[in-house]
PADO-359743 format. One record per residue (C-alpha): x, y negated, z; residue in one letter. Coordinates in Angstrom, 2 decimals. Example, Ala and Ser with C-alpha at 12.3 -4.5 7.8 and 13.67 -1.06 7.14 Angstrom:
% residues 2
SITE        c1        c2        c3   residuo
SITE     12.30      4.50      7.80         A
SITE     13.67      1.06      7.14         S
% end
This chain:
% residues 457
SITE        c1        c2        c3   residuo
SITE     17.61      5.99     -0.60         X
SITE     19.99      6.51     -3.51         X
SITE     20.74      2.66     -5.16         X
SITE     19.33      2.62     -8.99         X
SITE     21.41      1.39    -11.36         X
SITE     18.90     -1.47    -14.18         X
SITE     18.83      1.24    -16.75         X
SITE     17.30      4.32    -13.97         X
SITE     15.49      1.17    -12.91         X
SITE     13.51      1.31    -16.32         X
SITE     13.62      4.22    -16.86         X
SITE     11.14      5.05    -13.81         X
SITE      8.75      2.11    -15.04         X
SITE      8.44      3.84    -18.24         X
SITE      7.22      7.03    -16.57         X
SITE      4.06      4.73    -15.58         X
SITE      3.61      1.60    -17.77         X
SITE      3.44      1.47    -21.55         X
SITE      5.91     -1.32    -23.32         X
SITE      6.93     -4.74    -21.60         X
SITE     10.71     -3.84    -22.34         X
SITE     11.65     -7.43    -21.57         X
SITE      9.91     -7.49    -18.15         X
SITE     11.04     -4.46    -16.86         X
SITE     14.63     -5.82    -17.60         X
SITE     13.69     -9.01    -15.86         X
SITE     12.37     -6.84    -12.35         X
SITE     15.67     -4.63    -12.76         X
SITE     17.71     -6.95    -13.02         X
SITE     16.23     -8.97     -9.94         X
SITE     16.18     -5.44     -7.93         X
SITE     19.77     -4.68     -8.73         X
SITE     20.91     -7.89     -7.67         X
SITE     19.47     -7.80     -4.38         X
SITE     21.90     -4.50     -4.04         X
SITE     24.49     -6.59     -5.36         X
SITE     24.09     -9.34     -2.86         X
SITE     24.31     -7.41     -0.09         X
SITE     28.08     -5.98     -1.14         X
SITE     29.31     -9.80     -1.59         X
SITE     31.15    -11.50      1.21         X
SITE     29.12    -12.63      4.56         X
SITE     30.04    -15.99      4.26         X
SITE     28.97    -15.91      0.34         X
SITE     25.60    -13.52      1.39         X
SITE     23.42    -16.39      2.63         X
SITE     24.20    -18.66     -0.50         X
SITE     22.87    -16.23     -3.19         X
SITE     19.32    -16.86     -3.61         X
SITE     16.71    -14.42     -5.04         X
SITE     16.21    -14.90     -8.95         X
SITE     12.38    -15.26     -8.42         X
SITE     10.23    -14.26    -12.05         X
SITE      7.08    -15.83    -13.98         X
SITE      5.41    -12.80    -15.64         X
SITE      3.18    -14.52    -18.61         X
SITE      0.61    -12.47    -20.16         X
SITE     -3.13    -11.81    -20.76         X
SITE     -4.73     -9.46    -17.89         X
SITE     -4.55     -5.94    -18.22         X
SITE     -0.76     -5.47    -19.45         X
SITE      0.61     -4.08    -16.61         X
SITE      1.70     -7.35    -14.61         X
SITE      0.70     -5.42    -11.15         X
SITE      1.80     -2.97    -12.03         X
SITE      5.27     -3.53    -13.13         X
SITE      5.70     -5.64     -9.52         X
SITE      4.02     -2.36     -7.43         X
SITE      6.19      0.52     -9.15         X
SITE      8.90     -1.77     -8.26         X
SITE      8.31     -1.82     -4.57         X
SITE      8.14      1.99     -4.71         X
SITE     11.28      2.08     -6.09         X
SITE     12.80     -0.57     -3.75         X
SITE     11.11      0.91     -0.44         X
SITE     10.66     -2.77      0.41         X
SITE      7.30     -3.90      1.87         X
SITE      4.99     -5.38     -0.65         X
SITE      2.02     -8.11     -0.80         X
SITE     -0.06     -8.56     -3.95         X
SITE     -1.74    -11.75     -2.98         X
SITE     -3.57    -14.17     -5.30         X
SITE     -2.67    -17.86     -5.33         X
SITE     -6.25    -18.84     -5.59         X
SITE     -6.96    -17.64     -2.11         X
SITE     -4.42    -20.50     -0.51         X
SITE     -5.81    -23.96     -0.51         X
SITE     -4.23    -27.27      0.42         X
SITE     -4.49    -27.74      4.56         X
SITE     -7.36    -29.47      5.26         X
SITE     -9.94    -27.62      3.12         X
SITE    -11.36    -23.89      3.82         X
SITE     -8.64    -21.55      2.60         X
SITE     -6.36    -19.42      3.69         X
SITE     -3.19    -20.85      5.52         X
SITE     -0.21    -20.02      3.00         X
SITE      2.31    -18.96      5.54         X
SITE     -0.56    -15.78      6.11         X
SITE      1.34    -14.23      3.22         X
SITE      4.82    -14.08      5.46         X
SITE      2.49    -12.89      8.64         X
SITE      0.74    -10.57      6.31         X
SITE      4.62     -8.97      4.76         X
SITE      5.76     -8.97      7.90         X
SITE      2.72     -6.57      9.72         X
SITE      3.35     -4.28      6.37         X
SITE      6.85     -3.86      7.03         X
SITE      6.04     -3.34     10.53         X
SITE      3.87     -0.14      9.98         X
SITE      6.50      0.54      6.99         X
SITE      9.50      0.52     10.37         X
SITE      7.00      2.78     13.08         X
SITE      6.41      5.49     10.25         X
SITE      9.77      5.60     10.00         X
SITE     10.89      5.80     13.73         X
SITE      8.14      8.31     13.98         X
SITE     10.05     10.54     11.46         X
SITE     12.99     10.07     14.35         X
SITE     11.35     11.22     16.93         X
SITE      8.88     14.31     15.29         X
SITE     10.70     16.91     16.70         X
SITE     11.00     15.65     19.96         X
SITE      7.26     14.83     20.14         X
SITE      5.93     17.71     18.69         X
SITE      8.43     19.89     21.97         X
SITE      6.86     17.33     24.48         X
SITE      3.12     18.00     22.71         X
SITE      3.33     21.78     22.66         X
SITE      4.29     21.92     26.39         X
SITE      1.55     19.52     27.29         X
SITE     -1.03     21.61     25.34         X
SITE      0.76     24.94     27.48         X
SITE     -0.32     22.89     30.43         X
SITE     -3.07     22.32     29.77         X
SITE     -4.09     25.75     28.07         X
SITE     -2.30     27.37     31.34         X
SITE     -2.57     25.15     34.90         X
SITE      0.00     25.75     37.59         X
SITE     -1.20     27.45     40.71         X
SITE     -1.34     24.91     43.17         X
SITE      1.40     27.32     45.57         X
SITE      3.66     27.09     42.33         X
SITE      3.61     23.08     42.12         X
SITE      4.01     22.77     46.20         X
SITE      6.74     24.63     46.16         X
SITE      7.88     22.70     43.14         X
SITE      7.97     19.62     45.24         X
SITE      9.42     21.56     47.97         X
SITE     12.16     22.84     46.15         X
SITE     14.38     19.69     46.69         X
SITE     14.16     19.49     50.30         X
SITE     14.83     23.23     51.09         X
SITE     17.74     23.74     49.18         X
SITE     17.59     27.37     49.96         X
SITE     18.42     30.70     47.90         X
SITE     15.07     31.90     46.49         X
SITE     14.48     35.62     45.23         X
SITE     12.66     35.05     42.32         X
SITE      9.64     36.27     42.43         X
SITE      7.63     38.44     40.26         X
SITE      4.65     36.38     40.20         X
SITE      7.03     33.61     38.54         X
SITE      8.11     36.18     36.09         X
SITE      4.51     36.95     35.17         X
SITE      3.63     33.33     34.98         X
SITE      6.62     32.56     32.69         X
SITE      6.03     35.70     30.60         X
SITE      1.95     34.62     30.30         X
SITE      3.29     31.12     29.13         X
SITE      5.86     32.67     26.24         X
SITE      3.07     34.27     25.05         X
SITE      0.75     31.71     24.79         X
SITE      3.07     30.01     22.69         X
SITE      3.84     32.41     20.65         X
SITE     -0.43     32.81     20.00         X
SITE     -0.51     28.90     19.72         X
SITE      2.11     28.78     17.18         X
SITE      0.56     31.71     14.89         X
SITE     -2.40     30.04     15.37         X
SITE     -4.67     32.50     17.35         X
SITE     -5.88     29.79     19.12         X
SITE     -6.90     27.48     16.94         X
SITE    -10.49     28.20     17.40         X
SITE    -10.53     27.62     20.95         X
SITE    -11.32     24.28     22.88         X
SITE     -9.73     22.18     25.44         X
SITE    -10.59     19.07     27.44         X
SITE     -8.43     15.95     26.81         X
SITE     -8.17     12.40     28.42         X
SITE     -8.06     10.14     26.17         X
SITE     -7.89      5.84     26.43         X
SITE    -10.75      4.28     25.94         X
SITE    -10.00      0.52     25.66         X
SITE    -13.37     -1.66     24.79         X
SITE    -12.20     -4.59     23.30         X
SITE    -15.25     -7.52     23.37         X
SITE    -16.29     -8.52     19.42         X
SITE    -14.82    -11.86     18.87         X
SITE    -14.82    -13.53     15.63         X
SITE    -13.31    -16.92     15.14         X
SITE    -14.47    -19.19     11.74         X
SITE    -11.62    -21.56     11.05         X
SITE    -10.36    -24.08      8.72         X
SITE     -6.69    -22.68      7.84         X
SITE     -3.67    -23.28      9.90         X
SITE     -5.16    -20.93     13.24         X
SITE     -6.34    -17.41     11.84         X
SITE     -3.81    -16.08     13.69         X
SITE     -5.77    -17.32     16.85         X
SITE     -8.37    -14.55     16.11         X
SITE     -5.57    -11.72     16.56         X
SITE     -4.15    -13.50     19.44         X
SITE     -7.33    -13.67     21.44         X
SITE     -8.20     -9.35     20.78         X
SITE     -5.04     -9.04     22.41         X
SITE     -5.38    -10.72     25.11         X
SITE     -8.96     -9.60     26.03         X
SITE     -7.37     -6.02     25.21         X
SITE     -4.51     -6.66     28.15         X
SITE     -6.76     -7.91     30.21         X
SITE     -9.32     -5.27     30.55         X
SITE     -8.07     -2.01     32.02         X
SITE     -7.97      0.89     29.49         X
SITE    -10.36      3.54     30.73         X
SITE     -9.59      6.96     30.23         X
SITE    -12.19      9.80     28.83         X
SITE    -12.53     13.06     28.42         X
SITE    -13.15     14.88     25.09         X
SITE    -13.63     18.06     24.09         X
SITE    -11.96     19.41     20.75         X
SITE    -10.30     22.17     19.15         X
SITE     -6.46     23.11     19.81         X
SITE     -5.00     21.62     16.26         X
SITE     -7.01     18.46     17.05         X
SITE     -5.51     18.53     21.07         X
SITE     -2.28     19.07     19.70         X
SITE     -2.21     16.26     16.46         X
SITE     -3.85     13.58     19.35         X
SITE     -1.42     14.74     22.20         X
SITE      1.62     14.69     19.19         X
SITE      0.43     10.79     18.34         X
SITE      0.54      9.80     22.06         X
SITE      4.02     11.13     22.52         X
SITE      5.43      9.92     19.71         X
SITE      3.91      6.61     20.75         X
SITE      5.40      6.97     24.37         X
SITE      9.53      7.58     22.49         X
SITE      9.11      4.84     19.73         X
SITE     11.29      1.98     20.91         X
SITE      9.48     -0.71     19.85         X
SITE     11.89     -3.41     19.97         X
SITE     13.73     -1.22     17.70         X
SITE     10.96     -1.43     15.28         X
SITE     10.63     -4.80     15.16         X
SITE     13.62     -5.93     14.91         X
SITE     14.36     -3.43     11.82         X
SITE     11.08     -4.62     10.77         X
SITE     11.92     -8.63     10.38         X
SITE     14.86     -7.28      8.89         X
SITE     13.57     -5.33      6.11         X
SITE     10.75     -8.79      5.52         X
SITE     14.12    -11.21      5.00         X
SITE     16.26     -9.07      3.30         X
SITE     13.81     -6.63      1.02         X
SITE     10.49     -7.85      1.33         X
SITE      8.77     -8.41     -2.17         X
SITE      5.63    -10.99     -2.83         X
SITE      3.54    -10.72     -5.71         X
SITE      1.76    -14.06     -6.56         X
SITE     -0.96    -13.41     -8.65         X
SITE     -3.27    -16.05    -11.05         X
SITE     -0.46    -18.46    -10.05         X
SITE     -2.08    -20.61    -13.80         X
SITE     -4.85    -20.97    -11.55         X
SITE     -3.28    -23.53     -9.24         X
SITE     -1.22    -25.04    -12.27         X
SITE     -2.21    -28.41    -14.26         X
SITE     -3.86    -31.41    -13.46         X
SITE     -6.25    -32.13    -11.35         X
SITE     -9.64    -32.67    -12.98         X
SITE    -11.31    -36.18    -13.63         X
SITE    -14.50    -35.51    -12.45         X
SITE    -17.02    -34.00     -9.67         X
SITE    -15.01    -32.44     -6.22         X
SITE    -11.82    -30.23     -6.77         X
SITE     -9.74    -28.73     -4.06         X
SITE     -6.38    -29.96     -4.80         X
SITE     -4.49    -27.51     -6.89         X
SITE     -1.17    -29.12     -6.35         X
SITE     -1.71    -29.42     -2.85         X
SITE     -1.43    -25.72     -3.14         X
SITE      1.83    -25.83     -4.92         X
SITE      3.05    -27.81     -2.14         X
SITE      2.28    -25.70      0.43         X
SITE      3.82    -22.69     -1.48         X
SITE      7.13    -24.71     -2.19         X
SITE      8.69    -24.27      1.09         X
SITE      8.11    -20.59      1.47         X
SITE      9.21    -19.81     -1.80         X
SITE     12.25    -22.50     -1.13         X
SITE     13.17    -20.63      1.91         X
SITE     11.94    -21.72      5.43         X
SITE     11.56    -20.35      8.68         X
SITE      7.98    -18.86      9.27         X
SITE      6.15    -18.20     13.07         X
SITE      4.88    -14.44     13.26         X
SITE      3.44    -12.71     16.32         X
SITE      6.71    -10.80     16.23         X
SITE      9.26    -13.47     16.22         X
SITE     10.48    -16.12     13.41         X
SITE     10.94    -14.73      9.95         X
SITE     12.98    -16.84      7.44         X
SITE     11.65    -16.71      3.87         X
SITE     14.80    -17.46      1.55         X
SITE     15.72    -14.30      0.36         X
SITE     11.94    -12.64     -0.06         X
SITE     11.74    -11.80     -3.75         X
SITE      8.63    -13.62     -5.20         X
SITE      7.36    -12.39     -8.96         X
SITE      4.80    -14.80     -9.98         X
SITE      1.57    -13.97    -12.61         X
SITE     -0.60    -15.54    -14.68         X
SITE     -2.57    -15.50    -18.21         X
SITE     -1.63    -19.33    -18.66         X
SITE     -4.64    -19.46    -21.31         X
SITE     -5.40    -23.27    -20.25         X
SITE     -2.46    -24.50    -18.66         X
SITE      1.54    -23.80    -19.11         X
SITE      4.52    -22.84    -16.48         X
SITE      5.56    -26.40    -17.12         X
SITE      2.69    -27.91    -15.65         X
SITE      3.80    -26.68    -12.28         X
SITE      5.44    -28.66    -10.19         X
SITE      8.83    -29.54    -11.16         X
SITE     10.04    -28.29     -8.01         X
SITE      8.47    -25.34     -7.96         X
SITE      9.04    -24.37    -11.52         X
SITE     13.01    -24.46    -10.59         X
SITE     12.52    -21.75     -7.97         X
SITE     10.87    -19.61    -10.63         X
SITE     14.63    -19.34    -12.79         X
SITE     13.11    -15.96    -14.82         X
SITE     10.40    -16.87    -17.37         X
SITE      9.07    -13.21    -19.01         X
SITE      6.63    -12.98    -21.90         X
SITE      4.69    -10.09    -21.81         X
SITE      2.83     -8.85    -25.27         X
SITE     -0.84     -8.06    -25.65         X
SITE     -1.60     -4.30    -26.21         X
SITE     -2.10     -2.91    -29.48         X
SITE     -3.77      0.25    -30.58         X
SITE     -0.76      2.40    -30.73         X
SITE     -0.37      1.28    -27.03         X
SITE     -3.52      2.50    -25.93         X
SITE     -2.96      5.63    -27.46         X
SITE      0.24      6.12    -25.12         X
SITE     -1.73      4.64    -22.11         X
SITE     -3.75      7.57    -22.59         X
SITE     -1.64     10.17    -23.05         X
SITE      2.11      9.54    -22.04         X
SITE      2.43      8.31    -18.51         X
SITE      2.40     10.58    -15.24         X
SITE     -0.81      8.79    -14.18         X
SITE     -2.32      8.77    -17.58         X
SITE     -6.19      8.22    -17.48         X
SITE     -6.85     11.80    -19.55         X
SITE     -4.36     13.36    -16.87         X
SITE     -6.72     12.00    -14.17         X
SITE    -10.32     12.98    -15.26         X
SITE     -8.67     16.32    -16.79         X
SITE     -7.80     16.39    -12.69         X
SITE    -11.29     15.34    -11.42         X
SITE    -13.71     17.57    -13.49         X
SITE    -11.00     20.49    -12.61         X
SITE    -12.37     20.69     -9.66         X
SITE    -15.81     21.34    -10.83         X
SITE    -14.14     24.09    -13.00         X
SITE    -14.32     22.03    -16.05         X
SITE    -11.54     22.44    -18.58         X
SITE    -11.55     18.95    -20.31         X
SITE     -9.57     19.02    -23.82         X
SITE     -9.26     16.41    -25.75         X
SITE     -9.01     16.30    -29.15         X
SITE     -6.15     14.40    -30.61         X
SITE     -8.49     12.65    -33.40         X
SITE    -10.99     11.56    -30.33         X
SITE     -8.02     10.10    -28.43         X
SITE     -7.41      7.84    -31.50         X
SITE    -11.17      7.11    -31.62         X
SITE    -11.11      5.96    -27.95         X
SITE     -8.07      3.65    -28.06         X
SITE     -9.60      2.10    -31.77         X
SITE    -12.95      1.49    -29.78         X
SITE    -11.56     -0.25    -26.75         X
SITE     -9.58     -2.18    -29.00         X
SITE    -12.76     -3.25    -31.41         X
SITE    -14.52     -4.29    -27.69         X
SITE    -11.28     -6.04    -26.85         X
SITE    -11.22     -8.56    -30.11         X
SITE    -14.98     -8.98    -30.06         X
SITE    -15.45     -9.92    -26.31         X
SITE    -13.06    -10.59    -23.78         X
SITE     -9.29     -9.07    -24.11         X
SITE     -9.28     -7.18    -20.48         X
SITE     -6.13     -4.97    -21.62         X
SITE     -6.00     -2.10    -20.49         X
SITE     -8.90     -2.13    -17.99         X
SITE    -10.69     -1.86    -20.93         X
SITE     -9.93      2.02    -21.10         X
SITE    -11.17      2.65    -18.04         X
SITE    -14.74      1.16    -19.00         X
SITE    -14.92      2.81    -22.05         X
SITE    -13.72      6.38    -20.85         X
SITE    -16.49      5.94    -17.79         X
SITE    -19.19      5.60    -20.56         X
SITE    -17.99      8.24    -22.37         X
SITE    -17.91     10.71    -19.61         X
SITE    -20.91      9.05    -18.04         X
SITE    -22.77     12.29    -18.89         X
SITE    -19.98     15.36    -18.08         X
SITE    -19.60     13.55    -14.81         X
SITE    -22.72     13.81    -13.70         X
SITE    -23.49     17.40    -15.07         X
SITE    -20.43     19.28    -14.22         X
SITE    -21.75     21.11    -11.23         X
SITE    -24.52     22.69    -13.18         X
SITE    -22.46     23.30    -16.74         X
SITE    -22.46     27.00    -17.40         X
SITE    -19.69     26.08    -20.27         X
SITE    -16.76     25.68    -18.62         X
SITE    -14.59     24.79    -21.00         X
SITE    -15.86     21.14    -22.38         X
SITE    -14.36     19.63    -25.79         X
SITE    -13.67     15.62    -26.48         X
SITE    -14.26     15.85    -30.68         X
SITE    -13.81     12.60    -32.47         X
SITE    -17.74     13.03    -33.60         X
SITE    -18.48     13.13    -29.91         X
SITE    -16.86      9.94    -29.32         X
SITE    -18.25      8.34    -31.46         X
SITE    -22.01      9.42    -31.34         X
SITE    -21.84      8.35    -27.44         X
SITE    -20.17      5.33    -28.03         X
SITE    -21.48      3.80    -32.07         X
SITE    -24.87      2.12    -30.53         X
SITE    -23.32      0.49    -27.77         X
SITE    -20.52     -0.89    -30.36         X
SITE    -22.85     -2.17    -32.97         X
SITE    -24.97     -4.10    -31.07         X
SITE    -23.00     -7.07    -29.84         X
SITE    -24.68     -8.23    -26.99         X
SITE    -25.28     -4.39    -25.44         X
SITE    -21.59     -4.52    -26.00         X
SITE    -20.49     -7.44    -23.96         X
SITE    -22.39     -5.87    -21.27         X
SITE    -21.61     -2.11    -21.12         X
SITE    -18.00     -1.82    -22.30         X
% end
């Protein structure tokens, strides 16, 4: 993948997310400097630690977002994961060294696809003369004397039957790859490995048990084969995954994989204000900076037991959320504050930045139901007045309830196209028109009552 320099770095967050200039520096910076690291001297390489970011700002801004595009980018394997999930060890919670296991089985799949790409050509030759086989059995003369051949060692006239037979075959694939016979049906064997249910409730510290135990009941019990009957493309996209199964090299995989975890692997930590401040005076609290303590060492670096081998966690990438309404990044602990060096700010969304939200990026939410009602044959134009009206309206519900961000678009476009949705098959107007006036007659009760309000949008 070609390396992107910061400035193509923000450039590509601005085709999706509106604003935040100073946090898509931050996450550019932070991406280029991984690339950076890996150019410096070995013996200087293991010394550079990752520049991990606090990303402060009210929900809906594009937090996520900003972290998710990045991975795309990067082609690193990603976790969102909230810090709320993890509790101290001791209570019910998740075990915070999941997160590493979790990374780790993502770059895993991220490695195979990969390796699969390798091998498609080879696997889809091996598949097609499988599916010949099987499409066209050898006479049992033709596979004796196959055997026989070796211990003959004789000159053989070839004989015409061969010819025939070889011909017959050429022609067959020639029909399977025009796809004459993709109506026709074959009979496959295919593994059929019943694994017994078993479900483990546990305190944290032995999930992994669960996954342990599947596979061992899994080895244990044979794998039975079956036979089903489908259609040629089916046959040949089932025998394709089984070969390209049979030339993965595994080890390969997961030894790029643990790889690509250490040196690339990103970790968003989500409502990390959550687990911040002090713990409260009365009634029972899990401990919150029991939590922080447990976090510390991953995010300080450590070494981290996966089903796949030991992954060390000091040069993971960890970008760190939170609204921090109630409490502040300083009320973390002080440890764990000074292995979160980038502190970004990001600003609440006016107006004018709904507007854009609505119009300018490549996933924009009037690109998307323009998209979905298109295939009802519904032409979906939206007035430029109307798009105003919308962005206005989700602000109003914004400053009078809760300030949701952007999410609140999304409510407030559902109840406006509440109706159109639901109609579209049976519109004999196909061409459908978003007018300012229509906006607003849909959406004017809902906004003046205040409590209908707080409820709908």
């Amino acid at each position: 993948m070609k390396v992107l320099t910061p400035r193509e770095i923000v450039s590509e967050l601005d085709k999706y997310i509106i604003g935040q200039d100073d946090a898509k520096r931050s996450v550019a910076i932070a991406l280029r400097n991984r690339w950076r690291r890996q150019q410096v001297a070995p013996e200087l390489r293991d010394e550079i630690a990752p520049k991990n970011i606090i990303m402060i700002g009210p929900t809906g801004v594009g937090k996520t977002e900003i972290a998710r595009r990045l991975a795309r980018l990067a082609n690193s394997p990603f976790l969102k994961v909230e810090a709320t999930k993890f509790t101290e060890v001791g209570y019910v919670g998740r075990d915070v060294e999941s997160m590493i296991r979790d990374l780790t089985e993502l770059a895993i799949n991220m490695a195979r696809q990969e390796e699969q790409e390798q091998v498609k050509v080879k696997a889809r030759e091996l598949a097609e003369e499988r599916l010949l086989d099987i499409l066209l059995p050898k006479k049992r003369d033709e596979v004796r004397e196959d055997g026989e051949a070796e211990k003959e060692k004789v000159l053989e006239v070839v004989r015409t039957e061969k010819a025939e037979g070889f011909s017959t075959r050429e022609k067959l694939r020639r029909m399977l790859r025009d796809g004459k016979l993709d109506e026709r049906f074959v009979e496959l064997e295919v593994n059929n490995r019943n694994i017994p249910m078993v479900e483990i409730f546990s305190n944290a510290g032995i999930e992994e048990m669960e996954f342990n135990i599947k596979e061992m009941f899994g080895n244990m019990f044979p794998s039975k084969k079956k036979k089903r009957r489908v259609k040629v493309p089916e046959a040949m996209d089932i025998i394709f995954q089984q070969e390209s199964q049979r030339l993965i090299d595994m080890d390969r995989v997961t030894e790029t994989a643990i790889q690509m975890t250490e040196q690339n692997g990103i970790i968003f930590l989500d409502e990390l204000d959550k687990i911040a401040g002090a713990e409260s005076g009365y009634g029972p609290d899990v401990s919150r900076e029991g939590v922080q303590r447990d976090l510390l060492p991953i995010v300080e670096g450590s070494t981290v037991t996966t089903k796949y081998g030991m992954v060390k966690t000091d040069h993971i990438l960890f970008i760190a959320a939170g609204a921090f309404n109630v409490s502040r990044p300083s009320d973390l602990l002080p440890e764990l504050q000074g292995r979160f060096p980038i502190r970004v700010e990001l600003d609440s969304l006016t107006e004018e930045d709904f507007v854009r939200i609505l119009t300018e990026p490549q996933n924009a939410l009037i690109t998307q139901y323009k998209a979905l009602l298109a295939t009802e044959g519904i032409d979906l134009i939206f007035h430029e007045q109307s798009i105003k009206q919308i962005a206005a309206l989700a602000s109003s519900v914004n400053e009078r309830t809760e300030n949701i961000g952007a999410r609140r678009l999304h409510t407030v476009m559902e109840k406006l196209l509440d109706e159109i949705s639901f109609d579209a098959p049976d519109l004999r107007e196909k061409e459908v028109a978003i007018t300012e006036k229509y906006v607003v007659d849909k959406l004017a009760d809902i906004l003046e009552d205040e409590n209908l309000s707080r409820y709908i949008l």
